[in-house]
N, C-alpha and C positions, 0 to 999 in steps of 0.2 A: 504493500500500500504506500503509493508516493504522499510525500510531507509537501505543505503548503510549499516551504522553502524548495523544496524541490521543481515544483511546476513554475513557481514564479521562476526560477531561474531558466529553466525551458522554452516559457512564455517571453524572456527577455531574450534571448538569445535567437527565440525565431523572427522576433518585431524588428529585433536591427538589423536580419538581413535585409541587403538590397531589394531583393526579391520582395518581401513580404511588405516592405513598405510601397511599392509599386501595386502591389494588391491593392491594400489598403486606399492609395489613392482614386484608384480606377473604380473599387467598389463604393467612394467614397463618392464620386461623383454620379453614380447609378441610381444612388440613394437619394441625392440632391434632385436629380429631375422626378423618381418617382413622388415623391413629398410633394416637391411644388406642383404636381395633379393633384395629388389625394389628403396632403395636410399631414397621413399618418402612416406611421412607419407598417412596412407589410408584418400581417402576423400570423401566417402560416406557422410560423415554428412552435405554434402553442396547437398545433393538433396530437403529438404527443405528450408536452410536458407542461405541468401546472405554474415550477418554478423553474428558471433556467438561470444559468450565472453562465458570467464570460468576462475575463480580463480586457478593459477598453485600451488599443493598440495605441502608440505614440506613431504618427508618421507627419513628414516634416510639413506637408502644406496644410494642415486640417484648418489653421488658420484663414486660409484665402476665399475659403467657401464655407463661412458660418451658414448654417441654415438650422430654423427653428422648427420643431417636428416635435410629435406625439406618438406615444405608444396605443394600445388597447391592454394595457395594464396598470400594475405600479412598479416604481424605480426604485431598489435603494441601491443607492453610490456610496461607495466605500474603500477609502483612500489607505490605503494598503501601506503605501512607504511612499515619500513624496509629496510630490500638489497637484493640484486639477484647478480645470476653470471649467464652471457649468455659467453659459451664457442663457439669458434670458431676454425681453424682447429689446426690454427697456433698463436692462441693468444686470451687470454679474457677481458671481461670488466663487473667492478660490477658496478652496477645502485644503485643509492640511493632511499628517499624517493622524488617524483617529476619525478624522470626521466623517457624519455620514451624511447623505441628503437622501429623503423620501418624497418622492416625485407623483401626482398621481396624474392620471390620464388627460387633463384637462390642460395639463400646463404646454407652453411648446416652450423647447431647451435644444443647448446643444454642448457636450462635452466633448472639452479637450485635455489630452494628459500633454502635458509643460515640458516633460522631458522623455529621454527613453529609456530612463534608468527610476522614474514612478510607475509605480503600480497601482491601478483602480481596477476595483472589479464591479461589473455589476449586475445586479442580481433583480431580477425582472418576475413578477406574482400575477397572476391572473386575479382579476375579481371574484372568482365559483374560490376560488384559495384563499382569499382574505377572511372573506365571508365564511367559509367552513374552519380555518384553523384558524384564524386569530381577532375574530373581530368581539369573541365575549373576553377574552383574552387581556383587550388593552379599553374594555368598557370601563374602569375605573377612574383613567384619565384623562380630563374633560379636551386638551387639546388635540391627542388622539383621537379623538369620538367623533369632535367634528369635522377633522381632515378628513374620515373615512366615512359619516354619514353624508357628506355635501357631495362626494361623489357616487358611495353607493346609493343614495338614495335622492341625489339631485335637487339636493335643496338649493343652496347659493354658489357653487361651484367658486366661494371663491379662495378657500386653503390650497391652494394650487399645489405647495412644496412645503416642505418643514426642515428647515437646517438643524442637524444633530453635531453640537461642536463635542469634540475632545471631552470626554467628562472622568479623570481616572478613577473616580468610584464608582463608575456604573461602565467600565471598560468592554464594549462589543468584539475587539478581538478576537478573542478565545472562541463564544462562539460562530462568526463569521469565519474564523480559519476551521471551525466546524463543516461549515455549509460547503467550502469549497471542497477543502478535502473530498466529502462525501459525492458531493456533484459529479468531482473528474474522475474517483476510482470506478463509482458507478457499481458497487456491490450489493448486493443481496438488502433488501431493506434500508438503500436508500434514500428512498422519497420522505420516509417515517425520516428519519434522523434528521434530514436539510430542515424538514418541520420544525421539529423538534428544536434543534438551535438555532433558528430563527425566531422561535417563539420566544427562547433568551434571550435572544439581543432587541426584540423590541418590547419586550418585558422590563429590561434594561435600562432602555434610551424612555420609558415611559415613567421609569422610577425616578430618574434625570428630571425631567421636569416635571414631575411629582413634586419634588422636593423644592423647586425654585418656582412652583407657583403656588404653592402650599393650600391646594383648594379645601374645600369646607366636607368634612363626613356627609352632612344632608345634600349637599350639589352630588359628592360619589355614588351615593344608594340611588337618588335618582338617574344619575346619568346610567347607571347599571341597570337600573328597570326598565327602562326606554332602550337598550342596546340590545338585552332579552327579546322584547316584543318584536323589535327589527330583524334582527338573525335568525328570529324562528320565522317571520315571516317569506324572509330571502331564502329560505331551504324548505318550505312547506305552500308556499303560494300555487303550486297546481291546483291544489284544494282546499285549501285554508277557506274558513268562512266567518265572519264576525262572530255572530255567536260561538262557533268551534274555540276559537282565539281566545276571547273575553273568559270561557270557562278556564282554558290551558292554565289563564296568570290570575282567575278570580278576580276577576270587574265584572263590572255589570259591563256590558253595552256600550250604553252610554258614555261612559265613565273612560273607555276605554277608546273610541273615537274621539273625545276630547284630547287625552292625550297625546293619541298620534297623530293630529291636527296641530297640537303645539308645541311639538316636537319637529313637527318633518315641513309644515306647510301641507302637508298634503292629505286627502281623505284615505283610511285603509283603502277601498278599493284603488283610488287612483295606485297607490302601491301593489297592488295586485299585478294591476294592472298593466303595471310600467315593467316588472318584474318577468311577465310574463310574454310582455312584446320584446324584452330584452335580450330572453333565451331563445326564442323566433328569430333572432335577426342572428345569432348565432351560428343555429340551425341552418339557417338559408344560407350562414357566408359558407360554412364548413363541413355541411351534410349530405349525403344525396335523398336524403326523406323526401316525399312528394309532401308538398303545403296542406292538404290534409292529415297526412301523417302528422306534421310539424305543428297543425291547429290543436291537433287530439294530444300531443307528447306535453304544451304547454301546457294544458286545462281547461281547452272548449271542445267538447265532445260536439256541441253543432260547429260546423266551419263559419257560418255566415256571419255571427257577433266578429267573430277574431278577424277576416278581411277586414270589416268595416271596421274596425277597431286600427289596426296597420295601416292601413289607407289614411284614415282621420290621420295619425297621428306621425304617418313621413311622404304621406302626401303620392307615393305611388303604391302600386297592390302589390305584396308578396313575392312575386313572380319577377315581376318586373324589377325589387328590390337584388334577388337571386342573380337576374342576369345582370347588373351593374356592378356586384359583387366580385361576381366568375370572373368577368374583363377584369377587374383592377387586380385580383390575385393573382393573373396571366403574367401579369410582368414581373420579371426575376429581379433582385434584389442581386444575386453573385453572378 
């Protein structure tokens, strides 16, 4: 089983060939025209994997062609040995050695590693993986909560990024040279471990500012009641139904529409709802199900609510979504 120190020194050793840096560039500008079509970075490489990591390459021009781009995930960057600059639209910020940045999908960035002797890695979560392994996880801390409910649940979209500086008592280290290790050897039960130690380091980085914003016990129990109701919602909405719901956490009804009214902006169902058009447009980008199959796999056993329901809400039908999709994943990225 290779040691972190090991791979980085491999990873360093391939980045400065000539060769590799030539990749890098050609791929660099592939990238560049596919964004300026589509705004967002291609994401085929999550039809296998939930979380992926990769060491970001130094090569000499990345400078000349800033361009700003989005994932269909979350980002955490993390500055391995060295510095970085993650450029933003209207302003940047270099990271040292220790820091990390969590990026969520809303934001458009673009990182560079400053030399060829930094190491940054970064480590890329789908939303279905926030939501399953860490979103009751980090319900305690109110600035975690609402990084991750403004975009899972689209309230204000506007926690775009959260800078994680250096903190040596709450040191992510140890376990991000967890994550990667596990990631490259690739053995027997490693999806469970990458879990696993990432669920400490942003356990970590949440205890960090725990401590320097020193929030109130009665804001914790609520923010945790309100993170409950949401995460069972995002993993139960095929069939979730108000009354169902309201019984699960004991409210009434009432009581409990109120709640997630003034919590999210939005009505339970519109959450249903949104939840459920979400995993449709999924479906359509990366499935071959027929649009019935895909209406029934959400939670409308009749197809005809769920068109009219997609249509309202992205303005073409289903189908027509699919085919827009196919074309733009057509174009290769390598």
């Amino acid at each position: 089983m290779k040691t972190i120190e090991q791979m980085v020194a491999s990873f360093q050793k391939l980045f400065s060939s000539k060769e590799a840096m030539e990749h890098f560039d050609k791929r660099q500008k592939k990238a560049v025209d596919y964004i300026k079509k589509h705004e967002v970075a291609p994401n085929n490489q999550w039809k296998e994997k939930e979380i992926k990591v990769f060491p970001h390459p130094y090569y000499p021009h990345q400078k000349d062609y800033i361009y700003f781009h989005r994932h269909h995930c979350f980002e955490l960057v993390y500055v391995y040995q060295g510095t970085a600059t993650n450029y933003f639209a209207n302003s940047k910020l270099v990271l040292n050695k220790g820091d990390a940045l969590l990026l969520n999908p809303n934001i458009g960035h673009h990182l560079c590693v400053n030399s060829i002797d930094d190491v940054v890695f970064n480590i890329q979560i789908t939303k279905e993986a926030f939501d399953q392994s860490f979103l009751q996880l980090l319900s305690d801390n109110k600035l975690f909560s609402d990084f991750f409910m403004d975009y899972l649940y689209q309230i204000n979209q506007l926690n775009d990024f959260m800078y994680c500086p250096y903190d040596p008592e709450n040191d992510i280290a140890i376990p991000i040279k967890g994550v990667v290790e596990e990631f490259f050897n690739d053995q027997i039960g490693h999806e469970t471990m990458i879990k696993f130690y990432l669920a400490i380091a942003f356990r970590k980085i949440a205890r960090s500012y725990f401590t320097k914003m020193e929030l109130q016990q009665s804001s914790q129990e609520h923010q945790k009641k309100i993170f409950s109701i949401l995460s069972y919602l995002n993993q139960h909405y095929h069939t979730a139904t108000l009354p169902e719901v309201a019984e699960q956490f004991h409210y009434s009804e009432k009581y409990l529409s109120r709640l997630i009214k003034k919590a999210t902006g939005k009505t339970f169902n519109e959450i249903i709802i949104t939840n459920k058009l979400n995993e449709a447009q999924e479906l359509l980008s990366n499935s071959s199900l027929s649009v019935e199959e895909i209406a029934v796999k959400v939670g409308y056993l009749n197809p005809a609510p769920f068109y009219k329901l997609f249509k309202e809400r992205y303005g073409v039908t289903p189908a027509h979504f699919r085919k827009e999709q196919q074309q733009k994943n057509n174009i290769p990225l390598q």
